[in-house]
ZADRENLO-180711 format. One line per 10 residues: number of its first residue (from 1); their letters; for each residue x, y, z of N, C-alpha, C. Coordinates in Angstrom, 3 decimals, decimal comma. Example, Ala and Ser with C-alpha at 12.3 -4.5 7.8 and 13.67 -1.06 7.14 Angstrom:
REM ZADRENLO-180711
1 = as = 13,190:-5,690:7,800:12,300:-4,500:7,800:13,200:-3,300:7,800  12,850:-2,250:7,080:13,670:-1,060:7,140:12,900:0,030:7,870
//
This chain:
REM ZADRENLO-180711
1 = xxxxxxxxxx = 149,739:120,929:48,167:150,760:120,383:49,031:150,309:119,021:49,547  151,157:117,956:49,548:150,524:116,656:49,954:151,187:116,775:51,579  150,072:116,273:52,269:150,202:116,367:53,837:149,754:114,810:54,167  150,985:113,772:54,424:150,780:112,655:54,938:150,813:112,449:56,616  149,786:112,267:57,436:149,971:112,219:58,802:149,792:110,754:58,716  149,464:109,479:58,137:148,901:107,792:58,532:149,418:107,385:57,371  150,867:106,887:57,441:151,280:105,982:56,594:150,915:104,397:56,597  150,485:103,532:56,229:150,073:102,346:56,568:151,079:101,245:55,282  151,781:100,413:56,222:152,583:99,560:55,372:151,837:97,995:55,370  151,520:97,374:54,620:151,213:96,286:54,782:151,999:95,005:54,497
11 = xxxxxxxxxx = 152,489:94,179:55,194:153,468:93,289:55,085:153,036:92,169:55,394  153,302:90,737:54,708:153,632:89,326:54,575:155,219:88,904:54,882  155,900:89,598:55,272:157,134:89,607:55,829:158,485:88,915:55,119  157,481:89,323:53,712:158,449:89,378:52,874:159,277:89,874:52,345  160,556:89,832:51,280:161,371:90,625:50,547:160,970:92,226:50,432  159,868:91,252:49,351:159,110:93,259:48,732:158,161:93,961:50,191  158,099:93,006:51,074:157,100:93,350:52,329:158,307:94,653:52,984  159,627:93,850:52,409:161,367:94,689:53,714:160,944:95,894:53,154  161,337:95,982:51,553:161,565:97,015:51,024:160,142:97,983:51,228  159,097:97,663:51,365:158,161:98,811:51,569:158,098:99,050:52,754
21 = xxxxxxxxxx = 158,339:98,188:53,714:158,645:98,758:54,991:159,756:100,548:54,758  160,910:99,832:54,067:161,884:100,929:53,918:161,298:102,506:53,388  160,485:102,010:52,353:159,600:103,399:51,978:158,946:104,096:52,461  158,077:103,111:53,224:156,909:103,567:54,131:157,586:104,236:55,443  158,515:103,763:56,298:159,487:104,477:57,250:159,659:105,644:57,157  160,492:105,563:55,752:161,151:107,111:55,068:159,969:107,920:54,684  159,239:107,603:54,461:157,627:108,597:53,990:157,164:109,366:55,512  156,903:108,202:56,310:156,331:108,672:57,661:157,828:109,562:58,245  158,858:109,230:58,291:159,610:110,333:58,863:160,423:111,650:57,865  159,768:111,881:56,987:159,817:112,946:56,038:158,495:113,820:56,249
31 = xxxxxxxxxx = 157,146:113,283:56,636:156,382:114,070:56,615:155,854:114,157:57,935  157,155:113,459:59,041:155,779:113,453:59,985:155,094:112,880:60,448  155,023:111,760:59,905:153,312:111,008:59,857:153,397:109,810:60,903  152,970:109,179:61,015:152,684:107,968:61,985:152,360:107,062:60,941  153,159:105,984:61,662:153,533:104,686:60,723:152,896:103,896:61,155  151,754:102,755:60,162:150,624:101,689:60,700:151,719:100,609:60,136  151,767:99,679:60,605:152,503:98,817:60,303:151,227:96,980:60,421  150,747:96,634:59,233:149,995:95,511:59,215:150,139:94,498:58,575  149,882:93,465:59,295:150,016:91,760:58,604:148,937:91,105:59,014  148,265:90,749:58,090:146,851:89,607:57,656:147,223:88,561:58,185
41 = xxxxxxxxxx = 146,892:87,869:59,343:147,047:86,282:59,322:145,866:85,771:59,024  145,833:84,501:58,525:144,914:83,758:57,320:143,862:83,498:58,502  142,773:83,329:58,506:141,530:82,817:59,498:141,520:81,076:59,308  142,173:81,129:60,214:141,661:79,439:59,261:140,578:78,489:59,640  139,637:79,740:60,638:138,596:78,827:60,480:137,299:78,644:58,747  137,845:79,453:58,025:137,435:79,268:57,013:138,160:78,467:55,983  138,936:77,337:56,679:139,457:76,103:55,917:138,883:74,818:56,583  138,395:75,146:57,139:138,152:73,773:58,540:137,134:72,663:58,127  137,922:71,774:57,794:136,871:70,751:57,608:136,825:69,433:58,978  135,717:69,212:59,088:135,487:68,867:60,098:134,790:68,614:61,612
51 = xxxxxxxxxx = 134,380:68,181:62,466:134,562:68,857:63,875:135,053:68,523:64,224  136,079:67,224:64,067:137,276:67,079:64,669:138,748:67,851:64,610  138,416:68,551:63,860:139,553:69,764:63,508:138,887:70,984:64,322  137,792:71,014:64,423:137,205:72,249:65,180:137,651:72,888:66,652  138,066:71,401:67,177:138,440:71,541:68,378:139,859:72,047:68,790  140,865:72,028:67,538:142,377:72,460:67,814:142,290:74,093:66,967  141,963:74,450:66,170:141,515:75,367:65,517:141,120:76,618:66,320  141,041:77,087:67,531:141,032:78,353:68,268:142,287:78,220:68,694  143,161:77,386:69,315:144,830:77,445:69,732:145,637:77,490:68,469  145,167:76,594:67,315:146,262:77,085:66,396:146,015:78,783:65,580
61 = xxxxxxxxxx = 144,522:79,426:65,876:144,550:80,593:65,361:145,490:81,675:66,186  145,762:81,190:67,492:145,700:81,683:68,436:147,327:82,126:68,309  147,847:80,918:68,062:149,681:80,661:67,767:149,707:81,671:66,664  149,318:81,168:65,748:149,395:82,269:64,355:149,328:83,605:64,198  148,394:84,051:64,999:148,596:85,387:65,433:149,664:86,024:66,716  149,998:85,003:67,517:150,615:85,449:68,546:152,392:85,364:67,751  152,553:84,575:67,029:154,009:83,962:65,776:154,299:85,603:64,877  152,898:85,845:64,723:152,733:87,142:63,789:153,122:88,652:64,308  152,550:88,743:65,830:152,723:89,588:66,305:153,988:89,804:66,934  154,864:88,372:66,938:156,299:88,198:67,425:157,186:89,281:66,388
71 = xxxxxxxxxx = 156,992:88,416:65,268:157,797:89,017:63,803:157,585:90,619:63,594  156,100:90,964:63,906:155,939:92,807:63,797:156,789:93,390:65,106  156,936:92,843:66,334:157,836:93,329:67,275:159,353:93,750:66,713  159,833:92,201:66,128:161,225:92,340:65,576:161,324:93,118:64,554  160,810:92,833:63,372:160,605:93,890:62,670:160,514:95,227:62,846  159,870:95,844:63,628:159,898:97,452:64,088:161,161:97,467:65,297  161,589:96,531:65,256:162,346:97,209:66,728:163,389:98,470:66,156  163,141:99,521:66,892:164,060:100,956:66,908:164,917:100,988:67,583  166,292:100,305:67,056:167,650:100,711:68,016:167,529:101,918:68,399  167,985:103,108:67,214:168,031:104,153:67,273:167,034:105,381:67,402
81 = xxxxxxxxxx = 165,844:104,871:67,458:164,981:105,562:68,390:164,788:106,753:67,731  165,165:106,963:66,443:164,533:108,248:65,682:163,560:107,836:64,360  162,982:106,635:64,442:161,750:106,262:63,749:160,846:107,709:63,723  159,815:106,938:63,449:158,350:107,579:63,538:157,735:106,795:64,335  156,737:107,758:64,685:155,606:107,252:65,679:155,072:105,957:65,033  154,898:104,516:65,684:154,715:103,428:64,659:153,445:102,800:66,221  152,854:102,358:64,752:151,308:101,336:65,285:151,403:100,039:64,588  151,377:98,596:65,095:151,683:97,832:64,619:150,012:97,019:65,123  149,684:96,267:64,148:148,079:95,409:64,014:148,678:94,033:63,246  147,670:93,302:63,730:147,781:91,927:63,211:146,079:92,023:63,217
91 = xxxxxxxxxx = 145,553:91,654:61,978:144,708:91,520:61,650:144,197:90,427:61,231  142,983:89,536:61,526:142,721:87,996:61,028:141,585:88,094:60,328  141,476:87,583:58,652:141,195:87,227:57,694:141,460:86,710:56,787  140,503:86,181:56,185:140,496:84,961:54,774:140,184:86,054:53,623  140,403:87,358:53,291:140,896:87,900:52,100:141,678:89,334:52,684  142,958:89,068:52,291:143,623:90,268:53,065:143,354:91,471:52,252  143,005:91,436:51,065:142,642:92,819:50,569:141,929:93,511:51,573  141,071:92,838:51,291:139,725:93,750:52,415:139,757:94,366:53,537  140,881:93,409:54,230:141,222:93,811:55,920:141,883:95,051:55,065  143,010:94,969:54,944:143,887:96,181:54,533:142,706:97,667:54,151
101 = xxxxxxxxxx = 141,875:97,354:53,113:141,044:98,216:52,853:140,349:99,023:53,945  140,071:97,976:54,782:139,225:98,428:56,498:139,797:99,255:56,983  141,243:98,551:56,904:141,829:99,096:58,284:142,657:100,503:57,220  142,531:100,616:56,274:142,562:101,859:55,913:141,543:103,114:55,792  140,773:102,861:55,679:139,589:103,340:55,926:139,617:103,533:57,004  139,275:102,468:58,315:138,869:103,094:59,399:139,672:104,145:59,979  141,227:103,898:59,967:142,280:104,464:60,501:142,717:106,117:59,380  142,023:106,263:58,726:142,242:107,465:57,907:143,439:107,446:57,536  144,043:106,696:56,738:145,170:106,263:56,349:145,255:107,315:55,259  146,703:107,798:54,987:146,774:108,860:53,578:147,686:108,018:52,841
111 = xxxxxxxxxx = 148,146:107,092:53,267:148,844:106,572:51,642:149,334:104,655:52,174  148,740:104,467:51,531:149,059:102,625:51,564:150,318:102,773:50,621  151,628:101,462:51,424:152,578:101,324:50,800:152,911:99,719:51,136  153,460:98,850:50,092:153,233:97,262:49,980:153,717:97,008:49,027  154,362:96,126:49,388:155,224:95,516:47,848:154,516:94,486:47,432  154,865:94,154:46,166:154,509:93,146:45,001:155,679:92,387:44,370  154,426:91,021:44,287:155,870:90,025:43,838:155,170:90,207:42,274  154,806:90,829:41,020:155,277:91,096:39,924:154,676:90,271:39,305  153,587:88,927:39,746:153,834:87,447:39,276:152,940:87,810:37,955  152,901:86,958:37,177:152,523:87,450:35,785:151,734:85,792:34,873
121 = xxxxxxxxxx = 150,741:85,712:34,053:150,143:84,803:33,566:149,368:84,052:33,966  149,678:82,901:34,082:148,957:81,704:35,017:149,096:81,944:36,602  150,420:82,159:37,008:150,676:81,994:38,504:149,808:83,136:38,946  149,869:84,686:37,869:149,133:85,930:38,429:147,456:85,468:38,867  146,854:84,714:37,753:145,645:84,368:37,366:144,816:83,700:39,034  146,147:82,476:38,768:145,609:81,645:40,237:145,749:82,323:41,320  147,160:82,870:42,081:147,348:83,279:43,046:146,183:84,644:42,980  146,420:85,146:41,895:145,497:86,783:42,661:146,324:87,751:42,814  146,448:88,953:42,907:147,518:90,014:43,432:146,439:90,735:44,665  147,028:90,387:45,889:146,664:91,083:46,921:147,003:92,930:47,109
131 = xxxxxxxxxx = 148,138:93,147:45,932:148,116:94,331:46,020:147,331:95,204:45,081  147,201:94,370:43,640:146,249:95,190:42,659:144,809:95,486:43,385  144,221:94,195:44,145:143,345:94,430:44,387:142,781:95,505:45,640  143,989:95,987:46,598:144,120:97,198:47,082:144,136:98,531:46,413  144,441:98,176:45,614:144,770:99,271:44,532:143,818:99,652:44,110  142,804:98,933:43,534:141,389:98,810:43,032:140,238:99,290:44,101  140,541:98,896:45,215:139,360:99,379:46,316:139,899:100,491:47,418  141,468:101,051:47,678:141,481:101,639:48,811:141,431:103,056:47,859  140,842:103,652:49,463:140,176:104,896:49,822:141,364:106,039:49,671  142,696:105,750:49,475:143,755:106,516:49,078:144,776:106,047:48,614
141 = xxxxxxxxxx = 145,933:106,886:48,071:146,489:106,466:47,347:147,958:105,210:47,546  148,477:104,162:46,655:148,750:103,375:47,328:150,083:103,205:46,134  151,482:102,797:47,065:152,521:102,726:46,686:152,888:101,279:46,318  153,033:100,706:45,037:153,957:99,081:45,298:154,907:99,314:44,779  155,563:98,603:45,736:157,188:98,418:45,561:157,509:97,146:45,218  158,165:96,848:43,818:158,433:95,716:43,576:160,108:95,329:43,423  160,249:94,283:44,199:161,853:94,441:44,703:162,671:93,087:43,911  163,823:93,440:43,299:164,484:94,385:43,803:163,699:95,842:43,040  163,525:96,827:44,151:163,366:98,079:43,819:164,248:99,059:43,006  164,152:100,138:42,735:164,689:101,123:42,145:165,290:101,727:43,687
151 = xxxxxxxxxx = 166,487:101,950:43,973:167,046:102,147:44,908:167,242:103,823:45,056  165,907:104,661:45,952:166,198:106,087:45,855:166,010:106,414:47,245  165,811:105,361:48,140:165,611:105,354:49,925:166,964:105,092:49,878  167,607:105,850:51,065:169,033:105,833:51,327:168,901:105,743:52,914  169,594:104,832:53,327:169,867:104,971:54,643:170,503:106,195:54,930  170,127:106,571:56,347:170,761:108,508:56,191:171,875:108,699:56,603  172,390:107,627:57,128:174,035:107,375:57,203:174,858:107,628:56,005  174,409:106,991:54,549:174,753:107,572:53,587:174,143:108,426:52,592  173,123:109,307:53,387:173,150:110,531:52,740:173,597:111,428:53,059  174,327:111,533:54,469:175,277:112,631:55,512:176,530:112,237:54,617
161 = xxxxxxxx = 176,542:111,009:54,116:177,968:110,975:53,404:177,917:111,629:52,280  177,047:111,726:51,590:177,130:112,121:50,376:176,845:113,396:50,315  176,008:114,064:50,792:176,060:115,451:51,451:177,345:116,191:51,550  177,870:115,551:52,695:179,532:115,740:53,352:180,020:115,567:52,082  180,515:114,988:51,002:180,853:114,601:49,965:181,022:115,563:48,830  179,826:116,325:48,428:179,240:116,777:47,869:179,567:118,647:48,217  179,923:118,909:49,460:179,620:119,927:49,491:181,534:120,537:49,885  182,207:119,198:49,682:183,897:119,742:49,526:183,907:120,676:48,504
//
């Protein structure tokens, strides 16, 4: 029997970031579980050239995370108040695999869920896939959703319809 109590979604607050949000939601309130909700902001003191850049570089980390933690507010906000139990982190690092990995690990996470942008050849090569490489190191098992998705999350508004529907 799979028993998920620590769903952990990891988001760039993107497209495929929406749609695994959507999965990861529906996972944690199907089983129960408590929803981690995380976004990597970049460190940028590991871009810093300079010491004249040194000196603006704790306020602009500072914005970046505080910009970040704005968007995870809006993002989770629960009109309707029958979510799941949700934990939201902003985490700061210069390789987000790793954070993600941590903070799965530390948090006893049972299933990482994160979308993927798909990218393929050269662009795959340079950019990197932040999700393969989760894939490759976390401690459990891990969902990508690459969007547009295969559409089998239903808002439950229309699954009462189809239900209702279904059972004339």
């Amino acid at each position: 029997m799979i028993a998920l109590k620590h769903v952990l979604v990891a988001t760039d607050f993107g497209e495929t970031s929406e749609a695994a949000l959507l999965y990861g939601r529906s996972l944690a309130m199907k089983f129960g579980a408590t929803l981690h909700v995380v976004h990597v902001a970049d460190n940028i003191f590991t871009h810093a050239f300079g010491p004249e850049s040194s000196a603006l570089l704790p306020t602009i980390q500072t914005d970046i995370e505080a910009a970040a933690r704005q968007r995870l507010t809006e993002l989770l906000m629960d009109s309707d108040r029958i979510g799941p139990p949700t934990r939201s982190m902003v985490l700061t690092a210069s390789a987000p695999a790793f954070a993600i990995v941590d903070y799965a690990t530390d948090n006893d996470i049972d299933l990482i869920v994160m979308g993927t942008h798909g990218r393929k050849g050269l662009q795959h090569v340079v950019l990197g896939s932040v999700a393969e490489k989760v894939v490759r190191m976390s401690p459990c098992p891990v969902l990508t959703i690459h969007h547009p998705e295969h559409e089998f999350v239903q808002p439950d508004a229309l699954v009462a319809t189809h239900r209702a529907g279904a059972a004339r």
